[in-house]
C-alpha positions in Angstrom: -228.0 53.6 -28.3 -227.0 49.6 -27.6 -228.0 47.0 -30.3 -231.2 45.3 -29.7 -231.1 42.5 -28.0 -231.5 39.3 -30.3 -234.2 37.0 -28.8 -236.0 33.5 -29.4 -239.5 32.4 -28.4 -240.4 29.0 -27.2 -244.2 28.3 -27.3 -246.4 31.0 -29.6 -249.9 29.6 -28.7 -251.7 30.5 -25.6 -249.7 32.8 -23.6 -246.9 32.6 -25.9 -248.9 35.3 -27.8 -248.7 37.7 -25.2 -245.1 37.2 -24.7 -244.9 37.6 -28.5 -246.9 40.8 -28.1 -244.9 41.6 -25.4 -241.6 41.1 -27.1 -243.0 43.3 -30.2 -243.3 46.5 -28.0 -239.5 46.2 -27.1 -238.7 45.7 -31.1 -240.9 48.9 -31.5 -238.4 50.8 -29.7 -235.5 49.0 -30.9 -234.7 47.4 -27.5 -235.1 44.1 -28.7 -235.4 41.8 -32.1 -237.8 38.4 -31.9 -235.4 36.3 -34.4 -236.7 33.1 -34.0 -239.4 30.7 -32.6 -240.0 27.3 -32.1 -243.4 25.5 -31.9 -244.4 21.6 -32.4 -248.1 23.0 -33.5 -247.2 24.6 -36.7 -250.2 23.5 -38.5 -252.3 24.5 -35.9 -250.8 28.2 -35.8 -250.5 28.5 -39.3 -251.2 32.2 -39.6 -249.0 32.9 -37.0 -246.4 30.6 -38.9 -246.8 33.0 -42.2 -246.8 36.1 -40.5 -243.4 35.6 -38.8 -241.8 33.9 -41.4 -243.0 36.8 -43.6 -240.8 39.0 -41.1 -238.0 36.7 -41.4 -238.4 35.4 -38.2 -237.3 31.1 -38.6 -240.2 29.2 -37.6 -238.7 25.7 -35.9 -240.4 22.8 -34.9 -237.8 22.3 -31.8 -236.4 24.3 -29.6 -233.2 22.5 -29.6 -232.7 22.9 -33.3 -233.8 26.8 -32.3 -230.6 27.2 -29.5 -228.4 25.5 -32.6 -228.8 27.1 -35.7 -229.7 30.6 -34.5 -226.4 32.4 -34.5 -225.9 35.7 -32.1 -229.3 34.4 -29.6 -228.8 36.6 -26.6 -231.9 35.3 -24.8 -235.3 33.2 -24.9 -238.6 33.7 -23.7 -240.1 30.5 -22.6 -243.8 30.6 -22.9 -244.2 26.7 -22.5 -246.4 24.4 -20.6 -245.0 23.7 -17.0 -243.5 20.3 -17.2 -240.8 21.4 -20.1 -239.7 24.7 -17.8 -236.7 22.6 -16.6 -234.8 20.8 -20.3 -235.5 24.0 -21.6 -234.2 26.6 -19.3 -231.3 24.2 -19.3 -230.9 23.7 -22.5 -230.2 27.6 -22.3 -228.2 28.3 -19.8 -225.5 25.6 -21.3 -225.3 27.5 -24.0 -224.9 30.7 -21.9 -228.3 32.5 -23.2 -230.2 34.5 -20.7 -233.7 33.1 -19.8 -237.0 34.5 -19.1 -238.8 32.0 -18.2 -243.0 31.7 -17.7 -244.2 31.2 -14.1 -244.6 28.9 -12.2 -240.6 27.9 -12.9 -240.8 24.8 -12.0 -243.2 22.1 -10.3 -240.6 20.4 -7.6 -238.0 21.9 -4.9 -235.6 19.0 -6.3 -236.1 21.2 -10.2 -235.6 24.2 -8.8 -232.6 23.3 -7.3 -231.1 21.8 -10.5 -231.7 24.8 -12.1 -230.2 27.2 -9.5 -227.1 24.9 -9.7 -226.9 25.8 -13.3 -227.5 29.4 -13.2 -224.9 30.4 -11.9 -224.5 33.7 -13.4 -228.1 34.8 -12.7 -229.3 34.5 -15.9 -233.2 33.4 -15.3 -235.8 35.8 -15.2 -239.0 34.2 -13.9 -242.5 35.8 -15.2 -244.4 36.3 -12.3 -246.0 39.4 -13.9 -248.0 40.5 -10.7 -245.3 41.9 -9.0 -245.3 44.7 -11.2 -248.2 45.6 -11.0 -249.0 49.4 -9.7 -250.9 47.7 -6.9 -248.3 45.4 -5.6 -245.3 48.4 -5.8 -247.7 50.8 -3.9 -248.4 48.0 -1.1 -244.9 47.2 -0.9 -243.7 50.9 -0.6 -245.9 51.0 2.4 -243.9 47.8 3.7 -240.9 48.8 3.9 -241.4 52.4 4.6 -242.8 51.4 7.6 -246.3 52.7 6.8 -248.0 49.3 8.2 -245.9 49.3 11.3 -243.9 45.8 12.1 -246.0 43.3 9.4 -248.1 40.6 11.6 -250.3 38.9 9.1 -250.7 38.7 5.3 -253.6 36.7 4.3 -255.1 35.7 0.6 -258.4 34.7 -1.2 -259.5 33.7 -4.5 -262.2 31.7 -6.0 -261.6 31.5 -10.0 -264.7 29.5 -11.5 -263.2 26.6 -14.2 -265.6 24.4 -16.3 -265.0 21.4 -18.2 -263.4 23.5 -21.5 -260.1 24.9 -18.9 -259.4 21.2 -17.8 -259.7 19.9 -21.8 -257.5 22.8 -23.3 -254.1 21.3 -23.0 -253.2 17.8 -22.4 -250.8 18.5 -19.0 -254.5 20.7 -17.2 -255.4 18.9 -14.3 -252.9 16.7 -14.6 -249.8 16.1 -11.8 -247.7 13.9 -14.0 -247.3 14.1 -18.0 -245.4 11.2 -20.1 -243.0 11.2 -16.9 -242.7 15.1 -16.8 -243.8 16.9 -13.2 -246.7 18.7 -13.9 -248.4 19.9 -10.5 -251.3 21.7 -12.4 -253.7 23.1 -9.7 -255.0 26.8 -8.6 -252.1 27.1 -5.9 -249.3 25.7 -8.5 -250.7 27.5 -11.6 -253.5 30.0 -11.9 -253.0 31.4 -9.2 -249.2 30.9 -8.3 -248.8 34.6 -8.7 -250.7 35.5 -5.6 -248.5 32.8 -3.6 -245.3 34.5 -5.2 -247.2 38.3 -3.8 -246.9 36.5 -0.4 -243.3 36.1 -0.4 -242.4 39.2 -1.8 -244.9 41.5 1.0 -242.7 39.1 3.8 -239.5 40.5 2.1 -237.8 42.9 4.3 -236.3 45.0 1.4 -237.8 46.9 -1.1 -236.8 43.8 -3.6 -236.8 41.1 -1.3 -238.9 37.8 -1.1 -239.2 35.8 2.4 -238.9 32.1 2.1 -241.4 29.9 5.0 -240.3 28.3 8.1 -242.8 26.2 7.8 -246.3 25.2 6.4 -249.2 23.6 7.0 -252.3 22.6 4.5 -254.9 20.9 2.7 -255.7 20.0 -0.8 -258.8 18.6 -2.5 -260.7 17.9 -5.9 -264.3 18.1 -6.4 -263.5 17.5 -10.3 -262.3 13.6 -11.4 -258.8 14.7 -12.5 -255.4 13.3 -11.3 -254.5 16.6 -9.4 -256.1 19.1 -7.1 -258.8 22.0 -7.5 -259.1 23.8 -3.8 -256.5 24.3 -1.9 -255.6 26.2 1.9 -252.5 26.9 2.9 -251.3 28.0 6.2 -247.5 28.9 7.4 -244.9 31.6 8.9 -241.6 33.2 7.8 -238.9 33.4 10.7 -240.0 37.1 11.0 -242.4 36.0 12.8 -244.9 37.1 9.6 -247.7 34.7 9.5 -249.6 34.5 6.4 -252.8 32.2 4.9 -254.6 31.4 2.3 -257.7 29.6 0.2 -257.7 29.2 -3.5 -260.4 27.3 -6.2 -261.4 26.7 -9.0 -264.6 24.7 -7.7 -267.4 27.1 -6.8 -269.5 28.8 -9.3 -269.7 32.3 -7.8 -266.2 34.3 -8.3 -264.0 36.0 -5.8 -261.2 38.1 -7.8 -258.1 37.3 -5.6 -257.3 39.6 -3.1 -254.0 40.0 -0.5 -254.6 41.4 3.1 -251.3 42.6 4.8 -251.6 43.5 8.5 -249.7 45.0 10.6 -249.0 46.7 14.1 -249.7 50.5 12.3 -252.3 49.5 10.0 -253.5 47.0 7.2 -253.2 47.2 3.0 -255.3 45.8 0.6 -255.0 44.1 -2.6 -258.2 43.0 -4.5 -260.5 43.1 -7.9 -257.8 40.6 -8.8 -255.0 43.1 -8.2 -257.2 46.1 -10.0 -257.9 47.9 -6.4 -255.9 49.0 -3.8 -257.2 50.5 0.1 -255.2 51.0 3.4 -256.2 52.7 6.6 -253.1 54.6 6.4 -253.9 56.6 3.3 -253.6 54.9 -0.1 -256.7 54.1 -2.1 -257.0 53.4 -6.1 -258.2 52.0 -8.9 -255.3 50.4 -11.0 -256.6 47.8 -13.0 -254.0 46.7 -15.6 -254.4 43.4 -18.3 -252.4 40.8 -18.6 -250.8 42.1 -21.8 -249.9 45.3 -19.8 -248.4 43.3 -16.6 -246.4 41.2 -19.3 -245.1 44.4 -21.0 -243.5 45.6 -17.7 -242.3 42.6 -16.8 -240.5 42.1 -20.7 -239.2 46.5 -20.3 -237.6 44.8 -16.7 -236.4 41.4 -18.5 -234.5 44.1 -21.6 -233.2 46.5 -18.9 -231.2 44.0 -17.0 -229.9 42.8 -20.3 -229.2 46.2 -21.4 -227.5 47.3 -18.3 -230.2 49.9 -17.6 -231.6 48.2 -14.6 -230.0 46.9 -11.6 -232.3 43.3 -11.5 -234.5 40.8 -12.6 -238.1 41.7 -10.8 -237.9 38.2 -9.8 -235.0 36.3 -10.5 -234.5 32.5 -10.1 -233.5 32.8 -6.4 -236.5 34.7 -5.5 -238.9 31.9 -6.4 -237.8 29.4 -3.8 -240.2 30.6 -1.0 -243.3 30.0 -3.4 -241.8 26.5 -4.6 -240.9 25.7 -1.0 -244.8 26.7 0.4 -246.4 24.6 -3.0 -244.5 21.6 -2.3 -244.8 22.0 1.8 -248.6 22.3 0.7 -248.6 18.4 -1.0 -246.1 16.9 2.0 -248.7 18.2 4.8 -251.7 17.3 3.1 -250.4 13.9 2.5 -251.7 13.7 -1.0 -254.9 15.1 -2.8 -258.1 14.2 -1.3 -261.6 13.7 -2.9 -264.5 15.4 -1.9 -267.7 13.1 -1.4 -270.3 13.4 -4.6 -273.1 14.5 -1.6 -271.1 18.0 -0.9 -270.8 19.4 -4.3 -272.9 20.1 -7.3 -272.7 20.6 -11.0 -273.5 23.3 -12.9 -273.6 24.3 -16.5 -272.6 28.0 -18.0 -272.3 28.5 -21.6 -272.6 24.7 -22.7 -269.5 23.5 -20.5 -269.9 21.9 -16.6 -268.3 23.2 -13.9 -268.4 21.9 -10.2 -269.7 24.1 -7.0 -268.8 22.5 -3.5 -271.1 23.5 -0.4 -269.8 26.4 1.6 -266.5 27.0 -0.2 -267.3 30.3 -1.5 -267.7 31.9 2.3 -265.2 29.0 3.4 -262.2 30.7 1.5 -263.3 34.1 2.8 -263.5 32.8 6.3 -260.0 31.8 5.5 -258.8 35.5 5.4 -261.1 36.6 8.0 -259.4 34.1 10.6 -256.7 32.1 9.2 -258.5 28.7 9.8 -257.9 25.6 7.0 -261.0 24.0 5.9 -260.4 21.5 8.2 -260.7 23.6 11.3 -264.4 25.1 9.9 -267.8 23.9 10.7 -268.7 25.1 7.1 -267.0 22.5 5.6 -268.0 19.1 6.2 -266.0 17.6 3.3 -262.7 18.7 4.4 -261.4 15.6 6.1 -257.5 16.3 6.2 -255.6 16.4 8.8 -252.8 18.4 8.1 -248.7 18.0 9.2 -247.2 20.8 10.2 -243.6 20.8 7.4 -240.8 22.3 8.2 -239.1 23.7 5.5 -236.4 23.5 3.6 -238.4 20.1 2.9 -235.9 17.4 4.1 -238.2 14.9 2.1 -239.4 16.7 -1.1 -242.3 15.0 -2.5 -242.8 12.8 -5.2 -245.5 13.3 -7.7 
């Protein structure tokens, strides 16, 4: 049996705690030992803070003194907000520790490709806990057995209710710069980045593979007064000749759990119930809903087998995030910036003692969306969408600036 593998935690709040939880099961079956953390909000997580140190695990209030005085660290989780993704992850590849590192990796193209620079030994595992889900594997199976004939189409929906509490949690929400720090926060760049990420990995032609756009086209939009965006479409095609499109929200009061559509010249697959249900007209139907703690566990087991040398690869390594970093950033350039939607086409609402914001028509606007591929822009359903979109070709010659 190998040694566990010695590992340190950045960020123990919020999700940190699942990755915590997640890197507990591994001790539990000696495939890993947490040896260390490191969180500024110590008084603020002062249970948390006793508990571990109880265990002997060194609390520190920087991950810098963290990579320093821990001797033997084979690897860090980094369970941090989005605009420290980049010093950190850096901070551990210098010092030759592997990485597993929260999605979304990074906000900007230009980020991304300082840190692919610097891994050079393929050392970053990137979180993007969906693709292991039993519903993804068993949609993907069908892809590139050929189940689905030659893929045409894969098309994507979600409409994910947020009230005033979401965009007050954490300093960086809403936000698409922080104290100089890329930020990006949005459903597209964020919440639901994972369903983006989906996208690229049904496009891949092999069973591990992730497509990366030719080119994009789409719109983004805030009914909420916040520096970034809250509704977004997106519209673009692979050099396949895979097309794929989607609308995502966070400003309509009536839920849609996200769903992926991939169609092809045999047939059509179905994600949806926010990745809990799977259908196909070729056979496969099921219920498979699995929690974000259980996604995070499989995607940890993956992250400790690489390490251990019982698996052959990172579910998504560094490399393999370029196609959803490409299509976010694509998705600013065409736009051409984040525009408001007028006061007259939305409404507030209250639930539970917080506000949230409802803008007309985008609840069956984002479904039309997978029904026909059309932007906001191009339906009579929407009179508030006034972009006018550039198609961008990517890789993005001019990434953008936020």
């Amino acid at each position: 049996m190998t040694n566990p593998i010695r590992i340190g935690l950045i960020g123990v709040g919020g999700i940190g705690a699942y990755h915590r939880a997640a890197i507990e099961m591994q001790e539990s079956v000696g495939a890993a030992e947490l040896v260390a953390v490191a969180d500024p909000w110590a008084d603020r997580l002062g249970p948390q803070k006793a508990e571990l140190e109880a265990r002997g695990v060194r609390w520190h209030m920087d991950y810098r003194d963290m990579l320093a005085e821990t001797p033997g660290l084979q690897a860090v989780v980094i369970a941090t907000p989005i605009p420290y993704h980049l010093d950190m992850a850096l901070a551990c590849l210098q010092r030759g520790i592997r990485v597993h590192l929260e999605k979304p990796p990074v906000p900007l193209i230009t980020q991304l490709d300082t840190l692919l620079a610097a891994d050079s030994g393929h050392a970053v595992s990137v979180g993007f806990q969906m693709i292991g889900a039993r519903t993804s594997q068993e949609v993907k199976a069908l892809i590139t057995g050929g189940k689905l004939g030659s893929i045409t189409d894969i098309r994507a929906a979600g409409c994910w209710p947020r009230t005033d509490k979401y965009y007050t949690r954490a300093s960086w929400a809403g936000r698409m710069v922080l104290d100089g720090f890329p930020v990006f926060d949005g459903p597209a760049s964020n919440a639901f980045a994972h369903v983006i990420h989906n996208i690229m990995y049904f496009a891949g032609q092999d069973r591990d593979g992730f497509a990366i756009p030719v080119e994009v086209e789409g719109e983004l939009y805030r009914a909420r007064s916040i520096e970034s965006y809250d509704t977004a479409c997106l519209r673009g095609r692979f050099s396949s000749g895979v097309r794929f499109s989607l609308a995502l929200t966070h400003a309509t009061e009536a839920t849609l759990p996200f769903l992926i559509e991939v169609r092809g010249t045999g047939g059509w697959a179905r994600i949806s119930e926010d990745a809990a249900r799977v259908e196909s007209n070729v056979g496969l139907s099921g219920e498979h809903p699995q929690n974000t703690q259980e996604l995070l566990n499989i995607n940890h087991d993956n992250f400790i087998g690489v390490l251990q040398g019982r698996l052959p690869r990172f579910a998504t390594a560094l490399p393999d995030t370029v196609g959803y970093v490409s299509a976010t950033n694509g998705l600013l350039a065409s736009s051409g910036g984040i525009l408001d939607i007028a006061p007259e086409h939305f409404r507030r609402y209250e639930r539970d003692g917080e506000g949230g914001f409802d803008v007309l028509n985008l609840h069956q606007a984002v479904q039309e969306t997978v029904a026909s591929g059309r932007l906001f822009s191009e339906q009579p359903l929407c009179p508030w969408a006034t972009a006018k979109p550039t198609p961008i070709p990517l890789p993005l010659v001019h990434p953008p600036h936020l």
